[in-house]
C-alpha positions in Angstrom: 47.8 -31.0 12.1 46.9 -27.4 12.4 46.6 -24.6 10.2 46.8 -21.0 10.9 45.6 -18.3 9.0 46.5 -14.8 9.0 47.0 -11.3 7.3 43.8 -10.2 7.1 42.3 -7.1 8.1 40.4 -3.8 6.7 40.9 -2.4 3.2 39.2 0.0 1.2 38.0 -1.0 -2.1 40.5 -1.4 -4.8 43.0 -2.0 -2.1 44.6 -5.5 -2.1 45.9 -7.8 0.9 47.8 -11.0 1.8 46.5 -14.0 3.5 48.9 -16.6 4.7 48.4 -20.1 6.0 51.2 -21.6 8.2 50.9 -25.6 8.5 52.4 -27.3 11.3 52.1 -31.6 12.0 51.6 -32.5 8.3 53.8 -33.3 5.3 53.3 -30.2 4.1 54.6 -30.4 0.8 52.5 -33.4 -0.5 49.1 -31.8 0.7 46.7 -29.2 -1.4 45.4 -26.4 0.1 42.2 -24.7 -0.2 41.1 -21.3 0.8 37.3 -20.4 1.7 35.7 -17.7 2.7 32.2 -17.3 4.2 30.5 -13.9 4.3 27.7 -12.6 6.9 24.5 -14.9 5.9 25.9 -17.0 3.1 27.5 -20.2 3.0 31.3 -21.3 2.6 32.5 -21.2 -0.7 35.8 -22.4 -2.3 37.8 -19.3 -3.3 41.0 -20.8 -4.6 42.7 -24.1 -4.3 46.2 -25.1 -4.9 47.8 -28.4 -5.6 50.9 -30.1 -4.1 52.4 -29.6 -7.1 51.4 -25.8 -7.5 48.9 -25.8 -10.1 46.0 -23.6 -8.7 42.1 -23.1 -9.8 39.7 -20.0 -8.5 36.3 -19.4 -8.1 35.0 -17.0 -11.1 34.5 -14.1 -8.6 38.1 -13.9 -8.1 39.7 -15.3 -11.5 42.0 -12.2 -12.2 42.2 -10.7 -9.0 43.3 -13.5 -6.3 46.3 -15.5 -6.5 47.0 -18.2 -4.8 50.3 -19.6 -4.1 52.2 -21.9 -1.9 55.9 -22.2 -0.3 56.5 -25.7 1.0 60.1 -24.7 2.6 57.9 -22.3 4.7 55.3 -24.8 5.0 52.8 -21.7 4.3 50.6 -21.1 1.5 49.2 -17.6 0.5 46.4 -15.7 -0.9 47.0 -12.5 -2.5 44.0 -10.7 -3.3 44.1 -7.7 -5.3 41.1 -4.8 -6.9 39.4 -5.9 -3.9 35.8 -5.0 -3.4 33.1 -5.3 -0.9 31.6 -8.5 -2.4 34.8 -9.8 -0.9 34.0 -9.4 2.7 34.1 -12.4 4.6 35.8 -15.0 7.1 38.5 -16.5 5.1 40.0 -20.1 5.9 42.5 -21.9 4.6 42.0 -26.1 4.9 43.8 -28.9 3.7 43.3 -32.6 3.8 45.6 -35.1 5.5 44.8 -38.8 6.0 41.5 -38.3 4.5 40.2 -35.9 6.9 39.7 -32.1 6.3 41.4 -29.8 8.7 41.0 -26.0 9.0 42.3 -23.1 10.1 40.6 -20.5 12.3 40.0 -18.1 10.0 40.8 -14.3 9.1 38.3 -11.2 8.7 38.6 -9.8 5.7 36.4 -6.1 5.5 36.6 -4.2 2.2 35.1 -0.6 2.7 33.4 1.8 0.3 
C-alpha cells in the first residue's frame, strides 16, 4: 500500500488550494481516508475524514472552508481548502487503513502567508 500526497504549496491568506492523495496496492474504493495535518510544535490532528461510501466529517477549524472528497476510479481522494488562513499552516497527510493497519502518505507543506 502507499499513498501519495500532493498539491500543496504557498498561499496568501484567503487564498485556497487542492491536496490530492493517490493510492496505489489497496482496494481503493472500500477504504476511508483521512487527512491530518501537523503544524510547527503541535501535534497531528484529524482535519477531515471521508468514508468509502463518501460521507465526510471535519474538524471544527475547517467546517465551512475544507472539503473533502474522493474519486475511487482515480483511486485519489482530495482536499480542497478554501478562505485559508495562517492557522492552517502545516504538514498535511493523507492515511487510510487497510488490513487493520494505518498507512500514510509522506506528506505536503502547506504555508499560508499574511
Amino acid at each position: 500500500v502507499q499513498l501519495q500526497a500532493s498539491g500543496g504549496g504557498l498561499v496568501q491568506a484567503g487564498g485556497s488550494l487542492r491536496l490530492s492523495c493517490a493510492a496505489s496496492g489497496m482496494n481503493f474504493a472500500i477504504a476511508a481516508v483521512d487527512w491530518y495535518r501537523q503544524a510547527p510544535g503541535k501535534e497531528r490532528e484529524l482535519v477531515a475524514a471521508i468514508a468509502s461510501g463518501g460521507s465526510a466529517n471535519y474538524a471544527d477549524s475547517v467546517k465551512g472552508r475544507f472539503t473533502i472528497s474522493r474519486d475511487n476510479g482515480r483511486r485519489r481522494a482530495y482536499l480542497q481548502m478554501n478562505s485559508l488562513n495562517i492557522d492552517d499552516t502545516a504538514v498535511y497527510y493523507c492515511k487510510t487503513k487497510v488490513w487493520n493497519r494505518d498507512f500514510w502518505g509522506q506528506g505536503t507543506q502547506v504555508t499560508v502567508s499574511s
